[in-house]
C-alpha positions in Angstrom: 157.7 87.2 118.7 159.1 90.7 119.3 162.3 91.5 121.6 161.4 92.5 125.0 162.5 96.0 126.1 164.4 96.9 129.6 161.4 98.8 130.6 159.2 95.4 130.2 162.0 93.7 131.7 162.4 95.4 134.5 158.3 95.5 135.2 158.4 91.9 135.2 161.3 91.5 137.5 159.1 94.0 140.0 156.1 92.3 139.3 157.7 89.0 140.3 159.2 90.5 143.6 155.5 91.7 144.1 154.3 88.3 144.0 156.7 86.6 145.7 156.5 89.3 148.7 152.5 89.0 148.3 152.9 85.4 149.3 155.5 85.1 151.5 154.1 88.2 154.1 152.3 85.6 156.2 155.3 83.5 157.1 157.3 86.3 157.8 155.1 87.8 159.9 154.0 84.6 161.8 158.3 84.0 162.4 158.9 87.4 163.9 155.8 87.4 166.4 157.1 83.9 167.2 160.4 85.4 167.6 159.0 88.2 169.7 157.1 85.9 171.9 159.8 84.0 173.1 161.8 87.1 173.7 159.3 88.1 175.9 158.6 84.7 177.5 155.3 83.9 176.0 153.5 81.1 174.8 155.3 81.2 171.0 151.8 79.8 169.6 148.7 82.1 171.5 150.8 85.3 173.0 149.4 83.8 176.9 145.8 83.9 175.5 145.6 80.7 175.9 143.2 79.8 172.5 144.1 79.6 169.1 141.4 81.2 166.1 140.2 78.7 163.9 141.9 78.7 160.8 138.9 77.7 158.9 136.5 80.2 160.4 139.6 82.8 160.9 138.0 83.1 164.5 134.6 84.4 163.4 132.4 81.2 164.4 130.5 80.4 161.0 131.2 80.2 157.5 129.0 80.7 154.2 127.7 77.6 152.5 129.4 76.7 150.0 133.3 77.0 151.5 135.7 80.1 151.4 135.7 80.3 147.9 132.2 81.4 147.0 130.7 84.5 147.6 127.7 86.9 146.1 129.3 90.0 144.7 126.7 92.1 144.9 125.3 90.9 148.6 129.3 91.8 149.6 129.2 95.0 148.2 126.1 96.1 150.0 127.0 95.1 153.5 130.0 96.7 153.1 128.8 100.1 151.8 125.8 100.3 153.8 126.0 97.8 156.3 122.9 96.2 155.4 122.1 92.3 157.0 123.3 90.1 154.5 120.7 87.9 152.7 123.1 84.4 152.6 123.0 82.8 155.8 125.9 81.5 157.5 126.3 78.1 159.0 128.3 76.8 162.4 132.0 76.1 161.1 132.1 72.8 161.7 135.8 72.6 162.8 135.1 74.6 165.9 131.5 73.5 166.8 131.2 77.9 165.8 132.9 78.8 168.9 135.5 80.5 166.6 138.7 79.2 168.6 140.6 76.5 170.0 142.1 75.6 173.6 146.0 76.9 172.7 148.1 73.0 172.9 151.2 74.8 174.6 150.3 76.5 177.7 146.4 75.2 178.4 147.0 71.8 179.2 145.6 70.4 182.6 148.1 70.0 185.3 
């Protein structure tokens, strides 16, 4: 194995801080609207909407078959580009009965 340069060193120490960033952006931005929220006296979980999105759904009220992680690359492409119907049908998410949210737990409770 060859020695590793300071150049390649230092582009995997970025690369690294990349990634970690990359991952971590969606804790760090759910604690400062939390933060925010209570500074303003808010519901910390909805903002006073008083619903949640579903986080299987991400609010939208179906899902395609086959769960998050499949997808038809060149179906994608074309409703994006020409925002053609999509030929793979979509199906009620079935954590939400397809409504898309939730009743928020903090601040909608009956009286």
């Amino acid at each position: 194995m060859e020695n590793i340069t300071a150049s390649e060193l230092a582009g995997f120490g970025v690369g690294t801080l990349l990634l970690c960033a990359t991952i971590a952006a969606p804790r760090v931005d759910s604690f400062i609207s939390t933060s925010q929220r209570r500074s303003l006296g808010m519901c910390t979980k909805c903002g006073d909407l008083k619903m949640i999105a579903c986080s299987k759904c991400k609010g939208v009220g179906s899902v395609k078959p086959g769960g998050s992680f499949s997808f038809n690359l060149v179906d994608d492409l074309y409703q994006s580009f020409w925002g053609g119907e999509s030929n793979v049908r979509s199906i009620a998410c079935t954590n939400c009965q397809g409504r898309g949210h939730f009743s928020c737990p903090n601040c909608s409770k009956l009286p």
